[in-house]
RODO-2510 file (C-alpha; in nm, 4 decimals, decimal comma):
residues 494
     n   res          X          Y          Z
     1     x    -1,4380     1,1429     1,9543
     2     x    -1,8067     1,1445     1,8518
     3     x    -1,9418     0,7979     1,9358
     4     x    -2,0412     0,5908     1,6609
     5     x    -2,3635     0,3599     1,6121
     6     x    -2,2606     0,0086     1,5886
     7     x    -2,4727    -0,3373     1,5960
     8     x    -2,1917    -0,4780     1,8313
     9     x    -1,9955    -0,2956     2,0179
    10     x    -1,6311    -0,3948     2,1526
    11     x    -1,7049    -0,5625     2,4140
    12     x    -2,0239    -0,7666     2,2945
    13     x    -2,0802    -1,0771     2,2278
    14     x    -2,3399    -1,2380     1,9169
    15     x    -2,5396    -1,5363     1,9239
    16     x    -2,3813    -1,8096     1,8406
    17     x    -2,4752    -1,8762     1,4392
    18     x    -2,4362    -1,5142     1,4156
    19     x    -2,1036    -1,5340     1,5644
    20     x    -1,9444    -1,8128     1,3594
    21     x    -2,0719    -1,6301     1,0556
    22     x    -1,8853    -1,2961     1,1368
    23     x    -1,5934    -1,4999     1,2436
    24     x    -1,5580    -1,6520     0,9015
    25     x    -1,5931    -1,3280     0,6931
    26     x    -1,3476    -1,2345     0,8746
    27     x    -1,0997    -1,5064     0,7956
    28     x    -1,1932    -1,4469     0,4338
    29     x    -1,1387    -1,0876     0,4323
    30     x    -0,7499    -1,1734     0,5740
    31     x    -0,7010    -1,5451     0,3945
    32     x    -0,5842    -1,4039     0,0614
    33     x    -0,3401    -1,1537     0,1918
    34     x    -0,1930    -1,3783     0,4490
    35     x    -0,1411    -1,6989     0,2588
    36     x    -0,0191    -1,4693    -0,0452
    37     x     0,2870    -1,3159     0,1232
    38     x     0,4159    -1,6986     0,1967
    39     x     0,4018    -1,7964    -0,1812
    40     x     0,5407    -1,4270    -0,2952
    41     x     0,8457    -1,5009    -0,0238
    42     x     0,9227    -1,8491    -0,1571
    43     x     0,8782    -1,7731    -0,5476
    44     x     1,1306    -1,4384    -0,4697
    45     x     1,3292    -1,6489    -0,2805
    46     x     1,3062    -1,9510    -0,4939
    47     x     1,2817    -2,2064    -0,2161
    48     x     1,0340    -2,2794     0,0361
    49     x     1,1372    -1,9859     0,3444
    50     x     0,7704    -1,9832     0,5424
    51     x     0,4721    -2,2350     0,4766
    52     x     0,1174    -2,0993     0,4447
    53     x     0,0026    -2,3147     0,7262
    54     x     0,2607    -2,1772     1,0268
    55     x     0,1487    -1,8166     0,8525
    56     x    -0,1997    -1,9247     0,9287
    57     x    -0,0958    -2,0378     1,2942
    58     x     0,1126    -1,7543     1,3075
    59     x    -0,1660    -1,5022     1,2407
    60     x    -0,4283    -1,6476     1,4512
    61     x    -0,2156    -1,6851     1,7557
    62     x    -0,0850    -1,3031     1,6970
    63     x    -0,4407    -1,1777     1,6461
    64     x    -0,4808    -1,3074     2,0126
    65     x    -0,1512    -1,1860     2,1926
    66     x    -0,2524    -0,8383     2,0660
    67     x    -0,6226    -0,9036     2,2095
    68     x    -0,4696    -0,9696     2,5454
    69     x    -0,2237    -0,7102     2,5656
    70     x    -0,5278    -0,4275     2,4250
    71     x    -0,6934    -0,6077     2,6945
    72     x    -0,9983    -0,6734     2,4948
    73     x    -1,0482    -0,2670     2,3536
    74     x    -0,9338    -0,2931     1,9524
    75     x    -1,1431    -0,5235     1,7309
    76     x    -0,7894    -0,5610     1,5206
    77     x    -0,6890    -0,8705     1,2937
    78     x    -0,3448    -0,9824     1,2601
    79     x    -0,2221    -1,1048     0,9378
    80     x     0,1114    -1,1607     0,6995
    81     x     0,2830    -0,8095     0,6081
    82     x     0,3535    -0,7503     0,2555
    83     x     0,6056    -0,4782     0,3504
    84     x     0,8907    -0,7688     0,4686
    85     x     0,8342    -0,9956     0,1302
    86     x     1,1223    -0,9105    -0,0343
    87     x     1,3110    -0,8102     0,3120
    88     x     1,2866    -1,2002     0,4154
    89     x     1,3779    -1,3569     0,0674
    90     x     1,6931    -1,1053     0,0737
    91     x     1,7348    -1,2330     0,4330
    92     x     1,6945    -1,5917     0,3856
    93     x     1,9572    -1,5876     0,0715
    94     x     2,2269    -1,3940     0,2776
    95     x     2,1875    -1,5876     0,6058
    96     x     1,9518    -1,9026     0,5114
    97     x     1,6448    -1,9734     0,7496
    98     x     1,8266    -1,8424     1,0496
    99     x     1,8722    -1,5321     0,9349
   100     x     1,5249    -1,4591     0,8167
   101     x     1,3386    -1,5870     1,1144
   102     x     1,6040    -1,4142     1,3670
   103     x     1,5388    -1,0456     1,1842
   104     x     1,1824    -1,1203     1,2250
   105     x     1,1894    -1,1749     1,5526
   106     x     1,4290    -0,8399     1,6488
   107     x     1,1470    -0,6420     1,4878
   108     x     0,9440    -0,7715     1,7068
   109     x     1,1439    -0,6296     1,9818
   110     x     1,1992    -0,3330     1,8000
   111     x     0,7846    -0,2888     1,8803
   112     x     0,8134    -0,3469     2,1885
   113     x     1,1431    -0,1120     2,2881
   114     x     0,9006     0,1478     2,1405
   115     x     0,6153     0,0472     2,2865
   116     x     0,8063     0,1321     2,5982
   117     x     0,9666     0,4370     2,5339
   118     x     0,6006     0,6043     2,3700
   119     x     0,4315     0,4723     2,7156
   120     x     0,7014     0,6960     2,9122
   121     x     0,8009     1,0029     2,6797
   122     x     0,5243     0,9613     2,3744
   123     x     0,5384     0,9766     2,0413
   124     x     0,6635     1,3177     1,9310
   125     x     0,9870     1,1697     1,8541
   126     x     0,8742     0,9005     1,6235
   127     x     0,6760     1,1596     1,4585
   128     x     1,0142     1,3332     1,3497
   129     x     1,1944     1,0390     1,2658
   130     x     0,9275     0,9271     1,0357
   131     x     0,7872     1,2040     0,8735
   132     x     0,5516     1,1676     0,5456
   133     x     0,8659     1,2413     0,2936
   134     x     1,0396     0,9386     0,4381
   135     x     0,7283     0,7211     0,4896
   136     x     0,6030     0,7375     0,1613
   137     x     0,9392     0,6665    -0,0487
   138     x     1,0053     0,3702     0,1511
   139     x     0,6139     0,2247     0,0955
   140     x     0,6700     0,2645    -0,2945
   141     x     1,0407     0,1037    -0,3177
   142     x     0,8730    -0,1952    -0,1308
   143     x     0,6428    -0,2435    -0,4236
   144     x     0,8157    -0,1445    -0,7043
   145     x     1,0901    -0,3629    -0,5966
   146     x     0,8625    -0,6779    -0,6163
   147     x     0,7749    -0,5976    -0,9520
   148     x     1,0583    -0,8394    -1,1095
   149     x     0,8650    -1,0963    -0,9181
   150     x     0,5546    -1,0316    -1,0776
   151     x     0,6794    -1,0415    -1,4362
   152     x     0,8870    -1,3716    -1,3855
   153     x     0,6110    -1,5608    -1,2048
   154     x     0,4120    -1,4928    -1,5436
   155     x     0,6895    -1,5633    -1,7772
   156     x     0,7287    -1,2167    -1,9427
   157     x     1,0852    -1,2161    -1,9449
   158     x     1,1178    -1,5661    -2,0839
   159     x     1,2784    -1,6261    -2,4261
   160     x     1,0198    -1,8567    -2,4884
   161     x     0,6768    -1,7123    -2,3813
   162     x     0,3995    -1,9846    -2,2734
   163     x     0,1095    -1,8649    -2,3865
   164     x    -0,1028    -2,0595    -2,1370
   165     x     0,0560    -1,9398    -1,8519
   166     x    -0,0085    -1,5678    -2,0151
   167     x    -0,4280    -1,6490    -2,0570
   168     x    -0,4318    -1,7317    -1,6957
   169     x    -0,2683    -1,4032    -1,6016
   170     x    -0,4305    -1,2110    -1,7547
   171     x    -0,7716    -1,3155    -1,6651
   172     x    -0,6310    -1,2985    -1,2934
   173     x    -0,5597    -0,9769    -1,3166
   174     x    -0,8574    -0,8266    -1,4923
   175     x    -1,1147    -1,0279    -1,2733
   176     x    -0,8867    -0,8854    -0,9822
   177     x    -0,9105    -0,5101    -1,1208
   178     x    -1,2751    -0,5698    -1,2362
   179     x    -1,4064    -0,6960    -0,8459
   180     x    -1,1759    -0,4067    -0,7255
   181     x    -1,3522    -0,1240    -0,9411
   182     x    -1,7018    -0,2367    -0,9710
   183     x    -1,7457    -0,4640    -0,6637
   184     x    -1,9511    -0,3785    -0,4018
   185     x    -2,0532    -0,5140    -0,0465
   186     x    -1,8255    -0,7753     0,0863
   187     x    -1,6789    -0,8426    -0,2622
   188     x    -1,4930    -0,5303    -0,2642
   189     x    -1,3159    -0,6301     0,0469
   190     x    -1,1819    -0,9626    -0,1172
   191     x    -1,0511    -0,8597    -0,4724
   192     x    -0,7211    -1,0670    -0,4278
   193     x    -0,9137    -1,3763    -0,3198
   194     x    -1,1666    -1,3775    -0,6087
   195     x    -0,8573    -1,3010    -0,8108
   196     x    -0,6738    -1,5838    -0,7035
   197     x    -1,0072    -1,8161    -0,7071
   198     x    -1,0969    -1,7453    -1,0475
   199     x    -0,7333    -1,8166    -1,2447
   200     x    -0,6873    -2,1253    -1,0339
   201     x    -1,0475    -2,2795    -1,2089
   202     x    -0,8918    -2,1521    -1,5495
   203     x    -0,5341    -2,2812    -1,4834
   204     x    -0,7898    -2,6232    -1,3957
   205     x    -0,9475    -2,6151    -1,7159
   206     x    -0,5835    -2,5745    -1,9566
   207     x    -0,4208    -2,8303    -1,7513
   208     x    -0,1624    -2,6492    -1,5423
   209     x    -0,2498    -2,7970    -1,2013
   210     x    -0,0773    -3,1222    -1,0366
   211     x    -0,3485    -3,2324    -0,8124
   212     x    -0,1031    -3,5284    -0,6857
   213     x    -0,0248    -3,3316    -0,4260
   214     x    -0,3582    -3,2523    -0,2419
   215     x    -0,4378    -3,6913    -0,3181
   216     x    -0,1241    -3,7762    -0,1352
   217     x    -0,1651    -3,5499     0,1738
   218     x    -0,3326    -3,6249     0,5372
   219     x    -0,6511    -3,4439     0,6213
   220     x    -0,4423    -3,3280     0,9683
   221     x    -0,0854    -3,2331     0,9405
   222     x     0,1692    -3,0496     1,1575
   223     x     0,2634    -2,7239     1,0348
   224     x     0,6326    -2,7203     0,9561
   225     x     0,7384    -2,5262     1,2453
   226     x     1,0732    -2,3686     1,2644
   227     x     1,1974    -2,3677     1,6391
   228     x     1,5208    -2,1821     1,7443
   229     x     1,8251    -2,3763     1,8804
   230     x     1,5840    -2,6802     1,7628
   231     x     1,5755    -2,6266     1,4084
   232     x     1,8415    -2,3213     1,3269
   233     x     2,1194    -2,1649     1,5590
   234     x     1,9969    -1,7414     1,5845
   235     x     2,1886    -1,5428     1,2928
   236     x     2,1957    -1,2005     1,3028
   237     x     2,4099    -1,1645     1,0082
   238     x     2,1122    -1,0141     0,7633
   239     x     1,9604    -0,8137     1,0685
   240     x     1,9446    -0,4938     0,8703
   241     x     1,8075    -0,6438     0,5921
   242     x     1,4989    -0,6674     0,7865
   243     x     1,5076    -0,4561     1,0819
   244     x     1,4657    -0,1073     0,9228
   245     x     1,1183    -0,2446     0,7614
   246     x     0,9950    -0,1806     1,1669
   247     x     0,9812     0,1900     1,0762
   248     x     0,7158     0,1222     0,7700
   249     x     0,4722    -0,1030     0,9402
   250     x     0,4944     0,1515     1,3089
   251     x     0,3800     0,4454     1,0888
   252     x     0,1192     0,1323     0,9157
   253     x     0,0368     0,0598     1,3064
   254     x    -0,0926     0,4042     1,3702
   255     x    -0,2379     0,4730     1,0822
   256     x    -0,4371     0,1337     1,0468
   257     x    -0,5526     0,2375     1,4210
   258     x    -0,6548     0,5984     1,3486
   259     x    -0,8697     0,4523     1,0427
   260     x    -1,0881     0,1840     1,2715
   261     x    -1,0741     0,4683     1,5656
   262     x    -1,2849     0,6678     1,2909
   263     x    -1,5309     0,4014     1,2010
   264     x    -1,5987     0,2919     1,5968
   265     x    -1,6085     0,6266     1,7413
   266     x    -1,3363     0,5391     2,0052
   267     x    -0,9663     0,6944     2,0071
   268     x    -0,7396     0,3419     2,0257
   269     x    -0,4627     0,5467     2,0684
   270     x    -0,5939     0,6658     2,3729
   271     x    -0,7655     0,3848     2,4777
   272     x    -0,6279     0,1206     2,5141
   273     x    -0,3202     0,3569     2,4054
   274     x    -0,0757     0,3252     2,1135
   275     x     0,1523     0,1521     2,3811
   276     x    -0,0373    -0,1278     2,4490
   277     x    -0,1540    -0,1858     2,0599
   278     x     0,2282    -0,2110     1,9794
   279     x     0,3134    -0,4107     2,2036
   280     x     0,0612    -0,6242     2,0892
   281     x     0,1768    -0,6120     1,7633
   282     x     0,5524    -0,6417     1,8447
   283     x     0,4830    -0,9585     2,0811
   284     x     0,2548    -1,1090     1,7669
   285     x     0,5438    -1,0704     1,4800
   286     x     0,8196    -1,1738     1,7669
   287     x     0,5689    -1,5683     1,8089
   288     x     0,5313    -1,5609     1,4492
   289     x     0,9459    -1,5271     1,4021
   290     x     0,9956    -1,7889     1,6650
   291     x     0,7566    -2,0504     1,5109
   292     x     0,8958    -2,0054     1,1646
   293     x     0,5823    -1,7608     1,0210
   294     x     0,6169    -1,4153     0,8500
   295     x     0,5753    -1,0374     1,0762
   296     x     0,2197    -0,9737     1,1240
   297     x     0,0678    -0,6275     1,0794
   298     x    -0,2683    -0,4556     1,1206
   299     x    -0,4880    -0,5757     0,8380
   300     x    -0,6570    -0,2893     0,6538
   301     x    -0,9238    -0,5546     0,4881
   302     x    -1,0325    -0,6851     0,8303
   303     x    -1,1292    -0,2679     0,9422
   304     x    -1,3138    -0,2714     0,6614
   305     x    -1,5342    -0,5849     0,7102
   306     x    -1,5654    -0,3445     1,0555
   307     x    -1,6584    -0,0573     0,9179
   308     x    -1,8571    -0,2261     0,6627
   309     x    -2,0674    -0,4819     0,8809
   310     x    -2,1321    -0,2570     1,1566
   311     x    -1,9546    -0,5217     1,3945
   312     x    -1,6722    -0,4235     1,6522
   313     x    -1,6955    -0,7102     1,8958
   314     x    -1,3776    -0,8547     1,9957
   315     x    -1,5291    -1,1576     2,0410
   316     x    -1,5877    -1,2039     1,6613
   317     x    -1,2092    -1,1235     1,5751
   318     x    -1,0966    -1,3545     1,8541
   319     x    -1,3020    -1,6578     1,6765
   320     x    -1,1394    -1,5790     1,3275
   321     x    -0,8339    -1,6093     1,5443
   322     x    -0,9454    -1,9151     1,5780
   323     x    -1,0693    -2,0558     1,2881
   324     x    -0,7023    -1,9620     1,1255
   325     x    -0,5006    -2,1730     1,3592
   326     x    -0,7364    -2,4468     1,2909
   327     x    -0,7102    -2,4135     0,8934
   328     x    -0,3427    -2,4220     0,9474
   329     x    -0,3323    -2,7901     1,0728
   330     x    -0,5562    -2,8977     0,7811
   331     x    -0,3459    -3,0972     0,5250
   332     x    -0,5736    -3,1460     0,2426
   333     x    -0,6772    -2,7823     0,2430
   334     x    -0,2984    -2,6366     0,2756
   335     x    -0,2046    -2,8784     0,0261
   336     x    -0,4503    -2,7392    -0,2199
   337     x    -0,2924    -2,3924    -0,1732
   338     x     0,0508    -2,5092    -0,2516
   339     x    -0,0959    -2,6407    -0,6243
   340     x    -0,1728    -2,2288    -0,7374
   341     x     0,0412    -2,1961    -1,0399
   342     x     0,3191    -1,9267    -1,0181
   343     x     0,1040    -1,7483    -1,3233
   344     x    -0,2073    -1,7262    -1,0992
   345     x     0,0329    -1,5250    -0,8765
   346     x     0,1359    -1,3587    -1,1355
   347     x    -0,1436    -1,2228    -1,2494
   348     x    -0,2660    -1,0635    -0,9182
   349     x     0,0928    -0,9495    -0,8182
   350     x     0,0807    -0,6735    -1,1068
   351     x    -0,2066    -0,5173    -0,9368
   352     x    -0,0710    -0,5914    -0,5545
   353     x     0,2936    -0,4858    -0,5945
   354     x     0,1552    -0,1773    -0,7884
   355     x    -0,1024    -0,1258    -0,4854
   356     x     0,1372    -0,1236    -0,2559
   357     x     0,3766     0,1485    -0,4577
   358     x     0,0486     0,3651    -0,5156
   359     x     0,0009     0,3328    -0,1198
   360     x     0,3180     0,5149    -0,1004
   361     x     0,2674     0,8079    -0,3319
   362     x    -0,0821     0,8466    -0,1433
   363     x     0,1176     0,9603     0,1406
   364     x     0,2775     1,2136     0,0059
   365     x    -0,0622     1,3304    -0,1600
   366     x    -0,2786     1,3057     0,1377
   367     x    -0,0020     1,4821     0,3496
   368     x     0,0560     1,7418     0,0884
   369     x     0,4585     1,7253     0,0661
   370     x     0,5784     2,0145    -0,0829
   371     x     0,8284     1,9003    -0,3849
   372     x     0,8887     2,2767    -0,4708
   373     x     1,1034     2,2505    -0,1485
   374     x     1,4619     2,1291    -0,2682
   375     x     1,5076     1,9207     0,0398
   376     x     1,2116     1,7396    -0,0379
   377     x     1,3060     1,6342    -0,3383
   378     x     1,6547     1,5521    -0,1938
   379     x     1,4988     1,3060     0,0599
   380     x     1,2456     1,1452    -0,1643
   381     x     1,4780     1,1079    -0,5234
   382     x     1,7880     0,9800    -0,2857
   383     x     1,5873     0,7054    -0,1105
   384     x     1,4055     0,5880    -0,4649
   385     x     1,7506     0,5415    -0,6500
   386     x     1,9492     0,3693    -0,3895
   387     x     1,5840     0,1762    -0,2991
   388     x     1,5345     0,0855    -0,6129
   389     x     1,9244     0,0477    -0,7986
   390     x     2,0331    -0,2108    -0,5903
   391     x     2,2638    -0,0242    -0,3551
   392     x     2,4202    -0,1887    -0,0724
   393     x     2,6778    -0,1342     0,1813
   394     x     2,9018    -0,4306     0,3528
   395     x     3,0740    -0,4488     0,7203
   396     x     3,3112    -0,7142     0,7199
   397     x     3,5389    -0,7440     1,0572
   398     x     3,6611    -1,0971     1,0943
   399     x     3,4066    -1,3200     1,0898
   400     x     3,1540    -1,0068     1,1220
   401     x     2,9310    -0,9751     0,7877
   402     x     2,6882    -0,7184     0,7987
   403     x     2,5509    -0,5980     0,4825
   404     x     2,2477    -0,3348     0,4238
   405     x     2,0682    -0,2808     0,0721
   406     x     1,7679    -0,2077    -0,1152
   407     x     1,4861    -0,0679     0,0708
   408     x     1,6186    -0,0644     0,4229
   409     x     1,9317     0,0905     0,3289
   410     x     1,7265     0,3524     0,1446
   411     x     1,5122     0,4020     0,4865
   412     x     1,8282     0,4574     0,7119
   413     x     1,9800     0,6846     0,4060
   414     x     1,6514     0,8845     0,4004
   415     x     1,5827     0,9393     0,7905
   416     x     1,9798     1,1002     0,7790
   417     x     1,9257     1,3205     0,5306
   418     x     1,5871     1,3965     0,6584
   419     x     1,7225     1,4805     1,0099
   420     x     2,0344     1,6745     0,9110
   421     x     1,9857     1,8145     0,6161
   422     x     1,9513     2,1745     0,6523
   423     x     1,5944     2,3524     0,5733
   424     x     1,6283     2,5799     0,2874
   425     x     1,7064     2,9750     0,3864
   426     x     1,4077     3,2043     0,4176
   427     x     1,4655     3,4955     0,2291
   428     x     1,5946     3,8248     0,4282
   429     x     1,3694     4,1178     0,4490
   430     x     1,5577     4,2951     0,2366
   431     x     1,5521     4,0184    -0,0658
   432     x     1,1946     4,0259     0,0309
   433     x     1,1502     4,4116    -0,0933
   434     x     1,3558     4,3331    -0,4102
   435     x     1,1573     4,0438    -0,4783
   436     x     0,7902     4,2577    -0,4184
   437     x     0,9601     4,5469    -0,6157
   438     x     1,0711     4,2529    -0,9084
   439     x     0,7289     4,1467    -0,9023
   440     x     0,5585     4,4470    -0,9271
   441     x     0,7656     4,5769    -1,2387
   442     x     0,6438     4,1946    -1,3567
   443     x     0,3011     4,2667    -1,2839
   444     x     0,3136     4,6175    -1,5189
   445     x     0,5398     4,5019    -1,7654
   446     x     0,2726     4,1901    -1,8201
   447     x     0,0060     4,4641    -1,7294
   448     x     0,1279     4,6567    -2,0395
   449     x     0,1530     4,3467    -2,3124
   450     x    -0,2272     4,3031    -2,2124
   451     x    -0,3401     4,6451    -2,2635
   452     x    -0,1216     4,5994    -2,5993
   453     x    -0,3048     4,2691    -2,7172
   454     x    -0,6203     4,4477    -2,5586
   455     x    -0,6151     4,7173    -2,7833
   456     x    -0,5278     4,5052    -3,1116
   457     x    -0,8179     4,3258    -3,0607
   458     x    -1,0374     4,6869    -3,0053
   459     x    -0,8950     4,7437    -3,3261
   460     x    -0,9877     4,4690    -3,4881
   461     x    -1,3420     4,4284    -3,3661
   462     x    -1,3859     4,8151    -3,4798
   463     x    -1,3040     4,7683    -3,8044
   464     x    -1,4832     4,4551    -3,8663
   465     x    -1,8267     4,6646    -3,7464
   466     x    -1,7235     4,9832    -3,9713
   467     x    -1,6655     4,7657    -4,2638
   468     x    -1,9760     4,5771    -4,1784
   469     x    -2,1551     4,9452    -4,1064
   470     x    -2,0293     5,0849    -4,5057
   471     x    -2,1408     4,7788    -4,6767
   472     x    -2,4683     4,7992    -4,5473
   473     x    -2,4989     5,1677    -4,6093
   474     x    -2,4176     5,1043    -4,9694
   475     x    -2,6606     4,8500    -5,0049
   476     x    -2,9036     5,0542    -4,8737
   477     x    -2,7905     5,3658    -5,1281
   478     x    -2,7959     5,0583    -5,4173
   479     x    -3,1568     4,9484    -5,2919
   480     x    -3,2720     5,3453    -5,2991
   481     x    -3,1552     5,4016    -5,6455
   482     x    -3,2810     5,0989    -5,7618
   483     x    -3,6359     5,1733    -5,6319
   484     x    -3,6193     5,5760    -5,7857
   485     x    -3,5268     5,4343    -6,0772
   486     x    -3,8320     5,1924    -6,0821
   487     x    -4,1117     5,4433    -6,0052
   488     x    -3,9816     5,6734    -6,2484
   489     x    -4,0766     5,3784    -6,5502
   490     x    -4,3882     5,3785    -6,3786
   491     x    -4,5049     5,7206    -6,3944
   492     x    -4,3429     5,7643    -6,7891
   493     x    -4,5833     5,4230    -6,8435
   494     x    -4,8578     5,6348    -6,6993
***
């Protein structure tokens, strides 16, 4: 891979003003995502299932598993993954805190199992499991599924409409769509966050924030932490609730990974291999499960401040690392988070849950999936109907529950049909030579009509330039006669 010129490279290290200064771009670049997929989880949810500061905690400490484990090589940022929103609030209702946390945390060992088996047989398989026509289906139920969310946090569906709460939505989502379409430089990065930032100051001004709140808390506070065996007994009851959402964020994983490879001029799959950067990943969402936080995933904002800045150093990402663990003990700042009115939310979750659903019909665009080809649309249209129609499927034996729905049981549904579904039958040689013959009788027959038309038109044309040809030659014999007639006056004047 053709080597890339960067200011800092991997491995380097900045001064030290420079260095706090890259750190905290970097935290801005991931804040809005990260603390956004706590809120979106509790208001779908409708109780509190993960805090924003253990996400925090949980992202900074994941950032730096996955540092250790890439041993230093991928300039990567860690952060909360939009894909399990509505996964973990369909978790937590089945099977309460226990059994959100405990699917989180097999996912995390689903990365890892991987991990393992690409480091000994590679990654051919998961190529064929996961092809484009599976991945991008499941990326757009994952959005469009949220959008319920999106319309209740503003009220939309209300019988009584609150035409504050509508204002503040609206200008959250067209500041978010303007910074997004006309920003440039480092604003373009943070769209969400300016979003977010600019209908809090309105919902300030027409009264819709309780700063009581932010007054009563402590400048330090302990995240609310959510322990195994300490807190919750492990329930694996909702397990595929959550589970199957492992396939989305792998195929995530490599892309995110191919993208920064690009921009640094080194192959991360290579080096340090796609091995070690999921087991990174898979360790970081398995700590963030077992403190209580949401899955973390490669954060597409934080390769852009990358690719962007110039700057690769690990050093930088490990600092923002940092920085977010410390945020996440700060009581007066988390506490200011929690007063963001659910129509602030709102606002910017029309354009995010919509994102995300666009991010899926982008990969069947960019990977040019054939829909003319029936099994195609077989795959795709089953997965989108039981994603989105609120299929599900229950295993009940004793005091067994197991139940599967919505978008994972539209991801198993879709890899089946994927795998086993037969490929449609090539025509045989000799349907071939009818089907040349066929067209070639099309091609005359059409040939024919044209010459048809062709010649109407000829006709046409020609008769237009005769007519046009006799009227002048009869105002030509009117003009001659005319003129004999006037010189003959003339000469009987003379």
């Amino acid at each position: 891979m053709e080597e890339k010129k960067l200011l800092l490279d991997v491995n380097e290290k900045p001064e030290i003003w420079k260095w706090i200064i890259l750190a905290i771009q970097h935290v801005f670049a991931m804040f809005g995502a990260t603390i956004l997929v706590p809120i979106t989880v509790n208001a779908a949810a409708g109780a509190e299932v993960i805090s924003i500061p253990v996400a925090l905690v949980a992202s900074g400490i994941g950032t730096l598993i996955y540092i250790l484990c890439t041993k230093a090589k991928s300039p990567v940022y860690l952060g909360s993954s939009f894909a399990f929103i509505a996964p973990i609030a369909a978790a937590y209702i089945k099977g309460g805190i226990s059994g959100a946390m405990t699917g989180i945390m097999v996912v995390g060992l689903i990365y890892v199992v991987v991990a393992i088996l690409i480091k000994f047989v590679g990654k051919n398989w998961l190529d064929k499991i996961l092809p484009p026509v599976v991945i991008g289906p499941m990326i757009m139920i994952i959005g469009l599924g949220l959008a319920p969310t999106a319309i209740s946090s503003i009220g939309l569906n209300a019988e009584a409409i609150e035409w504050k709460n509508v204002i503040v939505a609206l200008i959250t989502f067209l500041v978010t769509a303007i910074v997004m379409v006309r920003g440039k430089g480092f604003l373009k990065i943070v769209p969400f966050l300016v979003g977010i930032v600019t209908g809090y100051i309105s919902a300030v001004v027409l009264g819709l924030v309780d700063f009581t709140p932010v007054v009563q808390a402590t400048f330090f506070s302990m995240p609310n932490f959510m322990i195994p065996f300490l807190n919750y007994t492990p329930n694996f009851g909702a397990l595929l609730t959550i589970a199957p959402i492992a396939l989305v964020t792998m195929a995530e994983h490599i892309g995110d990974h191919t993208a920064l490879s690009a921009i640094i001029g080194k192959d991360l799959l290579k080096d340090p291999g796609l091995d070690r950067t999921l087991l990174g990943d898979g360790l970081a969402t398995f700590v963030a499960g077992l403190i209580g936080g949401p899955a973390n995933t490669t954060y597409g904002e934080n390769t852009s401040v990358v690719g962007m800045t110039k700057v690769a150093s690990v050093w930088v990402i490990g600092l923002a690392a940092i920085i977010a663990i410390l945020l996440g003990f700060l009581g007066k700042f988390t506490a200011l988070v929690s007063t963001i009115p659910s129509c602030v939310l709102g606002g910017v979750s029309l354009l995010l849950y919509g994102f995300i659903a666009v991010n899926g019909l982008k990969v069947l665009i960019q990977n040019q999936i054939d829909f003319g080809k029936s099994k195609n649309v077989v795959v795709a249209s089953t997965m989108l109907v039981l994603g989105l129609g609120g299929a599900a499927i229950s295993i009940i034996h004793g005091d067994l529950s197991v139940t599967i729905s919505g978008m994972s049981l539209a991801a198993v549904i879709g890899i089946l049909i994927n795998l086993f579904l037969p490929d449609e039958v090539e025509a045989t040689t000799e349907e071939k030579v009818d089907n040349k013959k066929t067209s070639k009788d099309n091609k005359s027959d059409i040939k024919s009509e044209i010459k048809k038309e062709l010649k109407e038109e000829l006709k046409e044309e020609l008769k237009k330039e005769i007519k046009e040809e006799l009227k002048n030659e009869l105002s030509n014999k009117t003009e001659n006669s005319e003129s004999k007639k006037n010189n003959k006056k003339k000469s009987k004047k003379k």
